[in-house]
C-alpha atoms as a printed R data frame, in Angstrom:
    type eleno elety resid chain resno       x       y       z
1   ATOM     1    CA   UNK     A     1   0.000   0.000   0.000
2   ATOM     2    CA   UNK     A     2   1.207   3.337  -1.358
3   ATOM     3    CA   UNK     A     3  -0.342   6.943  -0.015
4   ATOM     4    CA   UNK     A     4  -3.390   4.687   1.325
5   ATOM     5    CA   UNK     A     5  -3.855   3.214  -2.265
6   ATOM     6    CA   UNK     A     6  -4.037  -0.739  -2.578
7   ATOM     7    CA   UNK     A     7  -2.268  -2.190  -5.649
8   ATOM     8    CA   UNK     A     8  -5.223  -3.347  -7.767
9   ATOM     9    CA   UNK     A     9  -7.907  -1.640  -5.981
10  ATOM    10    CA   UNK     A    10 -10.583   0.731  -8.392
11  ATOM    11    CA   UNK     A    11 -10.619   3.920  -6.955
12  ATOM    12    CA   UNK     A    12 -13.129   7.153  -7.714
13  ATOM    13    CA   UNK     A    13 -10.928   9.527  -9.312
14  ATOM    14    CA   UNK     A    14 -12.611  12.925  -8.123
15  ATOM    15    CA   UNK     A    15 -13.720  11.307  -4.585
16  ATOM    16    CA   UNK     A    16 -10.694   9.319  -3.614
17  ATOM    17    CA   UNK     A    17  -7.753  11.334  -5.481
18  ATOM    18    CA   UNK     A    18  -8.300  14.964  -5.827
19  ATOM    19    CA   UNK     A    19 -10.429  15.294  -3.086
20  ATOM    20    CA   UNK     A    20  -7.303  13.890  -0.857
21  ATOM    21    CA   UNK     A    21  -4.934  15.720  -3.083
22  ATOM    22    CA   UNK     A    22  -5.941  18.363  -5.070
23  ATOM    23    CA   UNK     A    23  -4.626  18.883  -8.276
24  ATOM    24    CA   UNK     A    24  -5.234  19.292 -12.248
25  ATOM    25    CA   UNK     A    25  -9.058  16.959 -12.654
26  ATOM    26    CA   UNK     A    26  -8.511  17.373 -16.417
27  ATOM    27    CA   UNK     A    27  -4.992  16.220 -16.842
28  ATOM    28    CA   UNK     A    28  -3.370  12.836 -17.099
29  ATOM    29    CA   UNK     A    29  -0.824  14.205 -14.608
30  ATOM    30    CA   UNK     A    30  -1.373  15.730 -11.587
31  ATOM    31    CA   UNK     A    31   0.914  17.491  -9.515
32  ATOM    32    CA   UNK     A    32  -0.481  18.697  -5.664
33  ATOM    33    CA   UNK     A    33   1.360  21.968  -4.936
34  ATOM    34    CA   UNK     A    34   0.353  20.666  -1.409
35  ATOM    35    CA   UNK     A    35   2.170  17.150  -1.325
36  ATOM    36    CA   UNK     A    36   5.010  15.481  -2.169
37  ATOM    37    CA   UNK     A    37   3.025  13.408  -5.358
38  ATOM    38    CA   UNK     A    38   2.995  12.968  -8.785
39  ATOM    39    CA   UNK     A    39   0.322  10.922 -10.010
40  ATOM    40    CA   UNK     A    40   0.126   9.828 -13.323
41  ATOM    41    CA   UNK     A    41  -2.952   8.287 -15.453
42  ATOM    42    CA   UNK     A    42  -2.770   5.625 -18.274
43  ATOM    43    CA   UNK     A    43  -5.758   3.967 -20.275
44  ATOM    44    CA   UNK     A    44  -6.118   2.880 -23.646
45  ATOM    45    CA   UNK     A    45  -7.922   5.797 -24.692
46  ATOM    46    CA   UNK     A    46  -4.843   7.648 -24.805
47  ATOM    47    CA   UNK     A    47  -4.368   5.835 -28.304
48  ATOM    48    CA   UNK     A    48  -6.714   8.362 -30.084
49  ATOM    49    CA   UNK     A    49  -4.348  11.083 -28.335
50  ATOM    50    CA   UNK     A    50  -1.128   9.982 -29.842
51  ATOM    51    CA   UNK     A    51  -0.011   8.063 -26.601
52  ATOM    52    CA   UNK     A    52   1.347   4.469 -26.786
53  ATOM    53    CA   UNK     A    53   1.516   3.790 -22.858
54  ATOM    54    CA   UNK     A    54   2.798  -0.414 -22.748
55  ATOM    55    CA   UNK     A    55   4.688  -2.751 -20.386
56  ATOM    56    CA   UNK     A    56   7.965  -4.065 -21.452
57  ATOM    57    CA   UNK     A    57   9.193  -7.952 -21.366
58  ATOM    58    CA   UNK     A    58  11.902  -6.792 -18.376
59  ATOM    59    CA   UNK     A    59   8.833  -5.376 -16.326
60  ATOM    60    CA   UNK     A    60   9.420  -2.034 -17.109
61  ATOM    61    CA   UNK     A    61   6.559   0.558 -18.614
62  ATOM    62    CA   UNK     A    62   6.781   3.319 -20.741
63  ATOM    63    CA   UNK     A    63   4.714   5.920 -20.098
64  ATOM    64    CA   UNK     A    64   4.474   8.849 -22.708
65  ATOM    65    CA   UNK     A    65   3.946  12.025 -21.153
66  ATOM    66    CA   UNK     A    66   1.085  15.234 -21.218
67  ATOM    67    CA   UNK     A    67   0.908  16.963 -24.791
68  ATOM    68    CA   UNK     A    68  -1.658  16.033 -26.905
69  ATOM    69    CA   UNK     A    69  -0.573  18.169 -30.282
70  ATOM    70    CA   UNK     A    70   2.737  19.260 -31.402
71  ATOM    71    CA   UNK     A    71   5.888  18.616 -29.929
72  ATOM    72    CA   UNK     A    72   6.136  17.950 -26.061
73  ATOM    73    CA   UNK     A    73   7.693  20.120 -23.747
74  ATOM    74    CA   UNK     A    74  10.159  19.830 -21.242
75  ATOM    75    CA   UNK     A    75   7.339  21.677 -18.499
76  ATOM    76    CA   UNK     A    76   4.795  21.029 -16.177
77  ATOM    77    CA   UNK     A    77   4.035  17.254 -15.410
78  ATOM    78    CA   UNK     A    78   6.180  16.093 -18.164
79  ATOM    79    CA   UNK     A    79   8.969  17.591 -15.770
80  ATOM    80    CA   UNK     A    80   7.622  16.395 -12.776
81  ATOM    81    CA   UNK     A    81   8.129  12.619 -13.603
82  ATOM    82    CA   UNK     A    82  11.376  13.288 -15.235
83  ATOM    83    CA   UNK     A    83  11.869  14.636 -11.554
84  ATOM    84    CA   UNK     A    84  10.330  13.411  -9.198
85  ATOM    85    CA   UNK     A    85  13.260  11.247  -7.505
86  ATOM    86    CA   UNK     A    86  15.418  13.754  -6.993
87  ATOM    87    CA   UNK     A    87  12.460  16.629  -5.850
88  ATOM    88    CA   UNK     A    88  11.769  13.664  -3.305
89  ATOM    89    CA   UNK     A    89   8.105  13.204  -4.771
90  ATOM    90    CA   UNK     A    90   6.381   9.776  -5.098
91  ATOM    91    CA   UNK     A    91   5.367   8.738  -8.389
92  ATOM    92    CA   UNK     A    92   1.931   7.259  -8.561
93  ATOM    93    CA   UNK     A    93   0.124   4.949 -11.481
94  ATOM    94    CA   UNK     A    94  -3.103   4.704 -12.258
95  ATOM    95    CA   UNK     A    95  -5.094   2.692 -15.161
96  ATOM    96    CA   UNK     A    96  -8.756   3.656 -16.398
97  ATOM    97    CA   UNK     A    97 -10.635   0.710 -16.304
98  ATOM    98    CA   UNK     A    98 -14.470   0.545 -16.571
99  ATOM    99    CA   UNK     A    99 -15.440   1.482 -13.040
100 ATOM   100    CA   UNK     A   100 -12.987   3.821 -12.277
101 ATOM   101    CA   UNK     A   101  -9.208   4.104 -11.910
102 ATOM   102    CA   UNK     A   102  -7.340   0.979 -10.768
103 ATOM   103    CA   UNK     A   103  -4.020   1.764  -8.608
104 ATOM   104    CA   UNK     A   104  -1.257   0.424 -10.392
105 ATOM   105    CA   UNK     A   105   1.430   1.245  -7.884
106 ATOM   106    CA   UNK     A   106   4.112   3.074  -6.806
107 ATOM   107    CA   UNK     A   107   6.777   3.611  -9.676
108 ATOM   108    CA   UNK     A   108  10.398   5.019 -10.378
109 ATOM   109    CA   UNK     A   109  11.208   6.894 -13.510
110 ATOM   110    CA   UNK     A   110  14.900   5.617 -14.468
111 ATOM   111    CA   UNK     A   111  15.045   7.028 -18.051
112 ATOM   112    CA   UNK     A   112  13.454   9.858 -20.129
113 ATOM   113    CA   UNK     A   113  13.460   9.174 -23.970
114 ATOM   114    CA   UNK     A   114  12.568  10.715 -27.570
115 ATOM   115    CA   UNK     A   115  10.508   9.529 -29.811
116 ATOM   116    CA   UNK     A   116   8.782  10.191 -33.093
117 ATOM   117    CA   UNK     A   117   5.179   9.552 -32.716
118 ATOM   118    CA   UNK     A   118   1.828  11.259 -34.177
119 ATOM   119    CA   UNK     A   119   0.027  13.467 -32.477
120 ATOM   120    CA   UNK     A   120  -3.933  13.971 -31.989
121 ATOM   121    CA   UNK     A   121  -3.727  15.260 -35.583
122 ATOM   122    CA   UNK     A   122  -1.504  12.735 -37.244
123 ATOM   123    CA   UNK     A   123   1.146  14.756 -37.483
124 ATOM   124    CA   UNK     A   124   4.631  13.248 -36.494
125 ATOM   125    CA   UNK     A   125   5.817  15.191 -33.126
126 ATOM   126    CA   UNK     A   126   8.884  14.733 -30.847
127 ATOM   127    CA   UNK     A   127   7.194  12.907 -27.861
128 ATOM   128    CA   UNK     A   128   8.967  12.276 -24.906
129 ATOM   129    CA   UNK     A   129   8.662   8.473 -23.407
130 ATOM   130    CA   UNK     A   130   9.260   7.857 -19.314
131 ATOM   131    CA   UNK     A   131  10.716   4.603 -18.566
132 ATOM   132    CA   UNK     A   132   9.227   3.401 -15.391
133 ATOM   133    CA   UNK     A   133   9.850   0.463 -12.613
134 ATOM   134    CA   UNK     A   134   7.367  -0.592 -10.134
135 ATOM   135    CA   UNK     A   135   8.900   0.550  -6.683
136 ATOM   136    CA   UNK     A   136   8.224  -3.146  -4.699
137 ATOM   137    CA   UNK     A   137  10.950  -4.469  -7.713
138 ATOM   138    CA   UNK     A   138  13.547  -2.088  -6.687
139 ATOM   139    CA   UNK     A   139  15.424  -4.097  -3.801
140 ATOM   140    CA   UNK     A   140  18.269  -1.323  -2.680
141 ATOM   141    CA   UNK     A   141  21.790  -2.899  -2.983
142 ATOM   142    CA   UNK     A   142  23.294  -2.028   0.293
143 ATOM   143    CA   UNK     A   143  26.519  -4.599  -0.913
144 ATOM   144    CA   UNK     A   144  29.725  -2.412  -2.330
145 ATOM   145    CA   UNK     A   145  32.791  -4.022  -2.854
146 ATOM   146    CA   UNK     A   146  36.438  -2.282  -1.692
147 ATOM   147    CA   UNK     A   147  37.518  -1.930  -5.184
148 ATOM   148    CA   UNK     A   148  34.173   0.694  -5.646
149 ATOM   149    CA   UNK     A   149  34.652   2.336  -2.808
150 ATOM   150    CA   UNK     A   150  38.520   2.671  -3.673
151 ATOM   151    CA   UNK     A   151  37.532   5.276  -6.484
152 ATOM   152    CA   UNK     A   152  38.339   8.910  -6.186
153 ATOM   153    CA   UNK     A   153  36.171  10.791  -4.054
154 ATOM   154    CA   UNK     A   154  35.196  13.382  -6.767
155 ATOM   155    CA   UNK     A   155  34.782  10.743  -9.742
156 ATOM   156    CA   UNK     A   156  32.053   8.737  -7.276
157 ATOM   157    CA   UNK     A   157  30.418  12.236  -6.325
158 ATOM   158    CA   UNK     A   158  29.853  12.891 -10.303
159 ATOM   159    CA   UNK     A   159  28.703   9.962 -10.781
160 ATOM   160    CA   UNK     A   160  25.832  10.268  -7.794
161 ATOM   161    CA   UNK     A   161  24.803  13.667  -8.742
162 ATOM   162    CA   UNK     A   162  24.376  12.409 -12.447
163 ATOM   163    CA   UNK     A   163  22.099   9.519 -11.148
164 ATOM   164    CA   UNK     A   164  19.523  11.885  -9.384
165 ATOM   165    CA   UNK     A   165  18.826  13.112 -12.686
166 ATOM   166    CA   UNK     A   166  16.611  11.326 -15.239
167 ATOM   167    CA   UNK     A   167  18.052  12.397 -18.676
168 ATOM   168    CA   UNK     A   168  17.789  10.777 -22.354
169 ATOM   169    CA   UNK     A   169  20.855   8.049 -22.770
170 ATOM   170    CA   UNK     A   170  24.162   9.671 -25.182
171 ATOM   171    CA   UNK     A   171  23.628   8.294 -28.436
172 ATOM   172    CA   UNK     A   172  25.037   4.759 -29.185
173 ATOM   173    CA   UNK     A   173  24.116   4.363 -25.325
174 ATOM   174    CA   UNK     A   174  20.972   2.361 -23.378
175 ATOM   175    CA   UNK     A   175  19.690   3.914 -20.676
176 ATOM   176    CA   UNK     A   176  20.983   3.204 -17.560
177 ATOM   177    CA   UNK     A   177  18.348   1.238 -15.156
178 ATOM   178    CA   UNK     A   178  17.206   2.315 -11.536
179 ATOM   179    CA   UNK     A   179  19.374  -0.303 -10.147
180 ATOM   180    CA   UNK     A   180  22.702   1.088 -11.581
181 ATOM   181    CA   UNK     A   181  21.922   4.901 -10.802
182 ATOM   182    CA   UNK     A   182  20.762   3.464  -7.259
183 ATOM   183    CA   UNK     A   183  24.308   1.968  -6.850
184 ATOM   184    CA   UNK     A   184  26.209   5.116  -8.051
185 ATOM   185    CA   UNK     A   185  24.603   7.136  -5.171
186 ATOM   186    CA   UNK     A   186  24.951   4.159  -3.004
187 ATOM   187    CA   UNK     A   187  29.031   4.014  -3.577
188 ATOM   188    CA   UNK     A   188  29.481   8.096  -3.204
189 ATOM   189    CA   UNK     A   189  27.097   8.022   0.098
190 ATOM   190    CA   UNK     A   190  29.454   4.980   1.002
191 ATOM   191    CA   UNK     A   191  32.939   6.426  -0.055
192 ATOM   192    CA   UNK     A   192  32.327   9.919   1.646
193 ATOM   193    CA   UNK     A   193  31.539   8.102   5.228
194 ATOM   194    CA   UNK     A   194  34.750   6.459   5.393
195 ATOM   195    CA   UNK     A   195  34.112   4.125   7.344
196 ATOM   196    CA   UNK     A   196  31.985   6.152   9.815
197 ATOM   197    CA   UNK     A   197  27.814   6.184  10.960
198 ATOM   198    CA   UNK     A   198  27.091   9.780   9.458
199 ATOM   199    CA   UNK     A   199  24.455   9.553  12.183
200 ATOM   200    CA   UNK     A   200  25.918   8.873  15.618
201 ATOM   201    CA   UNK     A   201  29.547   9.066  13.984
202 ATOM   202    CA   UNK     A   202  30.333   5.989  15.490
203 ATOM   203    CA   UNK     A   203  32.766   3.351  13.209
204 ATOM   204    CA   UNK     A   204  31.109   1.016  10.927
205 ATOM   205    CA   UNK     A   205  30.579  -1.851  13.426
206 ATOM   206    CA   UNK     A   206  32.616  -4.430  11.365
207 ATOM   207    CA   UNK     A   207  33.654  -5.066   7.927
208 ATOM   208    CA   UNK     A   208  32.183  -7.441   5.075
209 ATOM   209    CA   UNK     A   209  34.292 -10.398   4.071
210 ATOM   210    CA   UNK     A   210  36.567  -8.349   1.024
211 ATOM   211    CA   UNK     A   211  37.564  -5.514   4.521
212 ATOM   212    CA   UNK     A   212  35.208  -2.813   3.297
213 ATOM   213    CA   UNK     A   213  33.315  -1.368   6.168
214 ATOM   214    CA   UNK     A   214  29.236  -1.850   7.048
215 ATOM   215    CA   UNK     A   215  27.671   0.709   6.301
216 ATOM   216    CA   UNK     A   216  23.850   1.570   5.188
217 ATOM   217    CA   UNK     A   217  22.579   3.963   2.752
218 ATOM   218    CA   UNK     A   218  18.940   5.777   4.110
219 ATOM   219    CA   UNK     A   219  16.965   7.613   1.948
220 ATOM   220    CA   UNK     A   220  15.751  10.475   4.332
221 ATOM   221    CA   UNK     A   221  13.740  12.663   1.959
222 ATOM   222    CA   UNK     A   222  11.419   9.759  -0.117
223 ATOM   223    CA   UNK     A   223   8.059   8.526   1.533
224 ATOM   224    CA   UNK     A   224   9.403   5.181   0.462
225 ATOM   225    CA   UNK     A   225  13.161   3.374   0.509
226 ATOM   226    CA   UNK     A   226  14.719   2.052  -2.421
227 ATOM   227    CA   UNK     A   227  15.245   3.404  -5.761
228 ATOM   228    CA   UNK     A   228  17.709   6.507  -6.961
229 ATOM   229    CA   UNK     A   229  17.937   9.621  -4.719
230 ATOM   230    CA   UNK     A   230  19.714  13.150  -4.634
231 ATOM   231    CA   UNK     A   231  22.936  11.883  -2.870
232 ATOM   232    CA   UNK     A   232  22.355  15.248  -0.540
233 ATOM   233    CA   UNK     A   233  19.493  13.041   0.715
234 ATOM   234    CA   UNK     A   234  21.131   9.957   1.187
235 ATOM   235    CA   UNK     A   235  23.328   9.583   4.551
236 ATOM   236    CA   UNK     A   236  25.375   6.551   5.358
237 ATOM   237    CA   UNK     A   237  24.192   4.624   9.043
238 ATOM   238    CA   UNK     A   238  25.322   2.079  11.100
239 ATOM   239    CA   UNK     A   239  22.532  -0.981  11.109
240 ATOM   240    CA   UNK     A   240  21.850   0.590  14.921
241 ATOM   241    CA   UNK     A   241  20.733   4.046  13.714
242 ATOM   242    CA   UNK     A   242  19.108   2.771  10.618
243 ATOM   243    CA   UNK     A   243  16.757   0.820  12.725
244 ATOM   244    CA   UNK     A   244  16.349   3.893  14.910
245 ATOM   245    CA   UNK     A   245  15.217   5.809  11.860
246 ATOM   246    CA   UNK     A   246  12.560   3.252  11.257
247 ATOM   247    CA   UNK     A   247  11.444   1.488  14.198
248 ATOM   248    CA   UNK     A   248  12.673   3.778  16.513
249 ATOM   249    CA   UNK     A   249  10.046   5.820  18.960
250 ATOM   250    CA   UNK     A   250  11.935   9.046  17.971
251 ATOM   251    CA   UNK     A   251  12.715   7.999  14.305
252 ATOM   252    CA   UNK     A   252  10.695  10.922  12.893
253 ATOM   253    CA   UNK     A   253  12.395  13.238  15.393
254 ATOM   254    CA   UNK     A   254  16.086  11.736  14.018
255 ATOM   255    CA   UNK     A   255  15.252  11.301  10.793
256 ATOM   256    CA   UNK     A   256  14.233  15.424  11.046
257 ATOM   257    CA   UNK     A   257  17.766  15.564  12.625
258 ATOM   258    CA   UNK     A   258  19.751  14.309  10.528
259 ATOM   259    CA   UNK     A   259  17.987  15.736   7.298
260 ATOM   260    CA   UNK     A   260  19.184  18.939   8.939
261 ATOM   261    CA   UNK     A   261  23.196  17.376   9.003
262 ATOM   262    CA   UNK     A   262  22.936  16.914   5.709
263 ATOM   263    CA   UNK     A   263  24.090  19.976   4.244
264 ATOM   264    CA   UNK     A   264  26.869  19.996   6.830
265 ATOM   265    CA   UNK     A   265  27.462  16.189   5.474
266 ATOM   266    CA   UNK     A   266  28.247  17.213   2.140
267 ATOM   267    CA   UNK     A   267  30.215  20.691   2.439
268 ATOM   268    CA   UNK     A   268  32.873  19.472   4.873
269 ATOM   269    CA   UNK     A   269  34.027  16.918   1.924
270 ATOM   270    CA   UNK     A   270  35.122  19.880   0.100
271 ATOM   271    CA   UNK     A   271  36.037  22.257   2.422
């Protein structure tokens, strides 16, 4: 359950969503200005539109985004998906189905692409095409070996800060999945610990099998775990404080507190 939506479950669009939420009633994306949400629709009726919504064999769905003639722009909730990781918003997916809209789930936009595609009129547009992953698939790889954590400082911090943002692949190139922009942020949050609980600042409390330390990466900004993040909003904890974040009495109160180290975190690596 995502934002009090149950995966399969036909919900009331104007009763259960925007009445909740808020938001654009005519639009197949809505963006709250009063929550942390995107929530996108899909249906087949979107054919006669220009839109070509489908899943993929490898579980993935491409989703084309708001525009109905003439090329798309780069605005509104076209951005907002493209976005929403790194603005810390949850991405939501519904389906029009006969009785209402039926809650896909919660998903993660790993790629943005172009494509050639007609428009309402006919006539062929640049249409923009968001690769998506259901968030339940994404299992966080907490795992990094010495040899990635080895790499300079600056080259894993590039890397990171290139993962929060979802951008069309170099030509000649695929696009690069959830999992492997996860990891980048993963191995900079990891690297710029050394070794240390960013929380309590406490040493990692022993080291995996190749000597690298344990260490966790925690998400502090998204409703959910798991999937890519701004690496500004991704601290490095020992198993201990990671608990205390989420099964903790105080974890909001922490979680509050350290979201407020964070900037702190980040300039002393290059002070």
């Amino acid at each position: 359950m995502s934002w009090g939506f149950e995966e399969g479950r036909v919900y009331n669009r104007r009763e259960d969503i925007h009445a909740r939420f808020g938001g654009q009633r005519q639009s197949g994306i809505i963006t709250p200005s009063q929550h942390p949400l995107v929530v996108a629709f899909t249906g087949s009726t979107g054919r006669q539109h220009g839109y070509e919504d489908a899943w993929l064999p490898d579980g993935s769905f491409e989703y084309f985004g708001e525009g109905q003639v003439g090329d798309m722009t780069m605005s509104g909730g076209n951005a907002a998906i493209a976005n929403h990781s790194a603005d810390g918003e949850s991405l939501l997916l519904f389906e029009k189905v006969r009785d209402g809209y039926r809650f896909v789930g919660e998903m993660v936009c790993e790629a943005v692409l172009e494509r050639n595609s007609p428009d309402q009129r006919g006539d062929i547009r640049r249409a923009f095409v968001f690769r998506m992953r259901r968030m339940e698939a994404i299992v966080e790889a907490v795992e990094a070996s010495a040899t990635e954590l080895a790499t300079d400082i600056s080259d894993l911090r590039r890397k990171a800060y290139e993962a929060a943002g979802v951008r069309a692949p170099r030509p000649g190139t695929r696009p690069r999945n959830v999992y492997e922009r996860s990891a980048d942020v993963r191995n900079y949050v990891l690297g710029r610990a050394k070794g240390h609980c960013e929380g309590c600042g406490q040493i990692a409390p022993f080291r995996r099998p190749d000597g690298s330390p344990y260490l966790e990466p925690h998400h502090i900004r998204r409703v959910s775990d798991g999937g890519p993040d701004h690496p500004a909003f991704v601290i490095a904890l020992c198993p201990n404080c990671h608990r205390r974040v989420h099964a903790g009495s105080d974890g909001p109160t922490y979680n509050t507190a350290l979201l407020a180290a964070m900037s702190g975190i980040e300039r002393k690596i290059w002070v």
